[in-house]
VEXPALUM-702841 format. One record per residue (C-alpha): residue in one letter; chain; x, y, z. Coordinates in steps of 0.001 Angstrom, whole numbers, plus 500000, padded with zeros to 6 digits. Example, Ala and Ser with C-alpha at 12.3 -4.5 7.8 and 13.67 -1.06 7.14 Angstrom:
+---------+--------+--------+--------+--------+
! residuo ! cadena !     px !     py !     pz !
+---------+--------+--------+--------+--------+
!       a !      A ! 512300 ! 495500 ! 507800 !
!       s !      A ! 513670 ! 498940 ! 507140 !
+---------+--------+--------+--------+--------+
END
This chain:
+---------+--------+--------+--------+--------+
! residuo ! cadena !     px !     py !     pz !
+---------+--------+--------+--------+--------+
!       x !      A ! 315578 ! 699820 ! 757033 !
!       x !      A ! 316467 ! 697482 ! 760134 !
!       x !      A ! 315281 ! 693832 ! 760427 !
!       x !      A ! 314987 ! 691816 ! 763377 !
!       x !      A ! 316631 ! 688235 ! 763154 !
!       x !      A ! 314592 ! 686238 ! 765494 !
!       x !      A ! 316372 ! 683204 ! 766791 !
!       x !      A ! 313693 ! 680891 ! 767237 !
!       x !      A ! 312769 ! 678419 ! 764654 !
!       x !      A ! 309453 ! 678115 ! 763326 !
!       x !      A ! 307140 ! 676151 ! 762072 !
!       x !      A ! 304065 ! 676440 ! 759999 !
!       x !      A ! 301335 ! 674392 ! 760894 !
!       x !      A ! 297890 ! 673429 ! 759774 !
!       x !      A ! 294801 ! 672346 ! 761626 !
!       x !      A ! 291083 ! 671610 ! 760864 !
!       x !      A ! 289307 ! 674996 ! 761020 !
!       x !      A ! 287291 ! 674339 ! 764142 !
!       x !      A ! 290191 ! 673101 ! 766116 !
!       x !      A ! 290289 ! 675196 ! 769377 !
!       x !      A ! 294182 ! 676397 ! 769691 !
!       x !      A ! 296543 ! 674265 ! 770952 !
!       x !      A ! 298053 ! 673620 ! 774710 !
!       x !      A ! 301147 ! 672871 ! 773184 !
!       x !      A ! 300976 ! 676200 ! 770837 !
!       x !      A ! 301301 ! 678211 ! 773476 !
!       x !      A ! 304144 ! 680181 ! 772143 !
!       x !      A ! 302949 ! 680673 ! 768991 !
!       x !      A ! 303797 ! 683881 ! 766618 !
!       x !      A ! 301282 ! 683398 ! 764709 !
!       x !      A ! 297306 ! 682132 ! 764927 !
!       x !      A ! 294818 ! 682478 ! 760987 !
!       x !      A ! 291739 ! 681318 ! 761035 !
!       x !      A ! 289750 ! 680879 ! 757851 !
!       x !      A ! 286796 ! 679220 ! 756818 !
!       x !      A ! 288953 ! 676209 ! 755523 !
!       x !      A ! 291803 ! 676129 ! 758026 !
!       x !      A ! 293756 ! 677037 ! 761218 !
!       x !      A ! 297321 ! 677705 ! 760802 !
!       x !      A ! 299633 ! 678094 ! 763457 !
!       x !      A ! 302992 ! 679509 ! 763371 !
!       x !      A ! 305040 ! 678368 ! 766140 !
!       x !      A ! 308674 ! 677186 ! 767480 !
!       x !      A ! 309547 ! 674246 ! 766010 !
!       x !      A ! 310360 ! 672336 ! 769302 !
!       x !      A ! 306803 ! 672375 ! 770667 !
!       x !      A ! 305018 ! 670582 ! 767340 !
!       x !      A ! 304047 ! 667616 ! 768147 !
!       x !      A ! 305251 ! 664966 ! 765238 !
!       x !      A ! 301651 ! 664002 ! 764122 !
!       x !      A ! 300753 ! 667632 ! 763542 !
!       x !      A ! 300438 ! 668394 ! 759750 !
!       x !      A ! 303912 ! 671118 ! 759461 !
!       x !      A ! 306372 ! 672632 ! 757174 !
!       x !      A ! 308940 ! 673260 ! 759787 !
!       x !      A ! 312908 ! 674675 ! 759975 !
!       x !      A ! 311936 ! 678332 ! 758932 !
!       x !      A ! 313837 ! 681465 ! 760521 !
!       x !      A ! 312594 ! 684631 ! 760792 !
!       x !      A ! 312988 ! 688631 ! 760252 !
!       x !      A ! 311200 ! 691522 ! 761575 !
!       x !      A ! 310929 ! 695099 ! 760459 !
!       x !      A ! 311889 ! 696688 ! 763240 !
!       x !      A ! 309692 ! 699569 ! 764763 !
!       x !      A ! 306134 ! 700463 ! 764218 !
!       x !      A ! 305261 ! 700915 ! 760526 !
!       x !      A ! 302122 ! 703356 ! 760056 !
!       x !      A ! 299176 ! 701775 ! 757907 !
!       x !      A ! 300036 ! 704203 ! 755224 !
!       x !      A ! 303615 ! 702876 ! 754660 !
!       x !      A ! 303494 ! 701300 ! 751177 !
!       x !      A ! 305851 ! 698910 ! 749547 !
!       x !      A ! 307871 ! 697318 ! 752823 !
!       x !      A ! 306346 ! 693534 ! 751801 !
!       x !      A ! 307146 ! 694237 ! 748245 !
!       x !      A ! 310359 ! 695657 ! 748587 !
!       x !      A ! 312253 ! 693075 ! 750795 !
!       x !      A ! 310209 ! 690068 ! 749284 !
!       x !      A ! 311595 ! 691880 ! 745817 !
!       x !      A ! 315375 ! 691278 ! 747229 !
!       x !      A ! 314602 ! 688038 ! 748316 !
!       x !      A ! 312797 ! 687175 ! 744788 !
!       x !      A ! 315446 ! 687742 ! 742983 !
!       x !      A ! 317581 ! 685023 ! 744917 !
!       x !      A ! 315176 ! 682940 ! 744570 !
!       x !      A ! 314215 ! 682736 ! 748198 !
!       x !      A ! 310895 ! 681906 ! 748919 !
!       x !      A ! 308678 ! 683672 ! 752042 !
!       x !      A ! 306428 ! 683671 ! 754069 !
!       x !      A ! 305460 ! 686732 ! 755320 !
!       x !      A ! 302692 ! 687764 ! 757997 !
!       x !      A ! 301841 ! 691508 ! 758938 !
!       x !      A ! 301038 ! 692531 ! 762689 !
!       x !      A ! 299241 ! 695823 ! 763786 !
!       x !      A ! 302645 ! 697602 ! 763568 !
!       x !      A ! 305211 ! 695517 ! 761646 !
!       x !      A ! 305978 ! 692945 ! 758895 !
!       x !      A ! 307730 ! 689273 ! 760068 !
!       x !      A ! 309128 ! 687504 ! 757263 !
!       x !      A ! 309386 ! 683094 ! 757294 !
!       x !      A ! 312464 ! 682036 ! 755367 !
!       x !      A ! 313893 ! 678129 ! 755245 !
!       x !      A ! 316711 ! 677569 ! 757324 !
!       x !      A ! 318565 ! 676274 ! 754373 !
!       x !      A ! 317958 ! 679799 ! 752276 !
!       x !      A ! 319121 ! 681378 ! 755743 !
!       x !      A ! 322471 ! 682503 ! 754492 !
!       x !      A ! 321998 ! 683592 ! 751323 !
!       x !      A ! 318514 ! 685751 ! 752571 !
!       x !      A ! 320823 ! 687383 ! 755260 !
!       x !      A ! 323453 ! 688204 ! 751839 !
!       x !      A ! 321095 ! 689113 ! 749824 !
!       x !      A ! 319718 ! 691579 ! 751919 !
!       x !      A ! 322828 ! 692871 ! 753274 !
!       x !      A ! 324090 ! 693805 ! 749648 !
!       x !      A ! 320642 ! 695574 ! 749544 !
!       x !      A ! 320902 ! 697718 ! 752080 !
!       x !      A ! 319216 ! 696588 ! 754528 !
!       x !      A ! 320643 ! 696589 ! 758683 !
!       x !      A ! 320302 ! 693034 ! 759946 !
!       x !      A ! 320087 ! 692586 ! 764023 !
!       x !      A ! 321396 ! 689628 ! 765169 !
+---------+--------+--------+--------+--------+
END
């Protein structure tokens, strides 16, 4: 399997449910809305400092379209990562899986899954 290294950095940030989205989110990845929150995920260099954010997080995609029947892509690669103890984020699309890693786990993810087998992109 091929992932995607992404060279933005991201951040994960968190808003008051009814917040309408952002001007300066405009490039966001990601937008989850819940009862209890809005989170944004979105390049680090457009978060404004009094925004609530976990921030300095790279990013993979599975590359291609994965069919809704595909089972065990999250597990698999968040399995490799697991085991280095590398903690993710990860957020599915219509067709594929992106996966939120720290900047400073960056090197050993891109190791780790190397020496599993999977193609890296960038």
């Amino acid at each position: 399997m091929k992932l995607q290294f992404l060279e933005t950095t991201y951040s994960v940030c968190q808003l008051p449910a009814k917040t309408t989205i952002p001007d300066w989110a405009s490039t966001y990845m990601a937008v989850i809305r819940t009862d209890d929150e809005l989170t944004i995920i979105t390049a680090t260099d457009t978060v404004p400092e009094t925004v609530k954010a976990e921030h300095g997080f790279a990013c993979f995609r599975v590359t291609g379209n994965l069919a809704f029947d595909v089972i065990g892509v999250i597990a698999a690669i968040s399995r490799v990562l697991a085991e280095s103890e590398i903690p993710i984020l990860s957020v599915s699309t219509y067709n594929t899986d992106y996966f939120l890693i720290a900047n400073a786990n960056l090197d050993l993810a891109r190791l780790s899954l190397h020496r599993a087998g999977y193609e890296i992109l960038n």
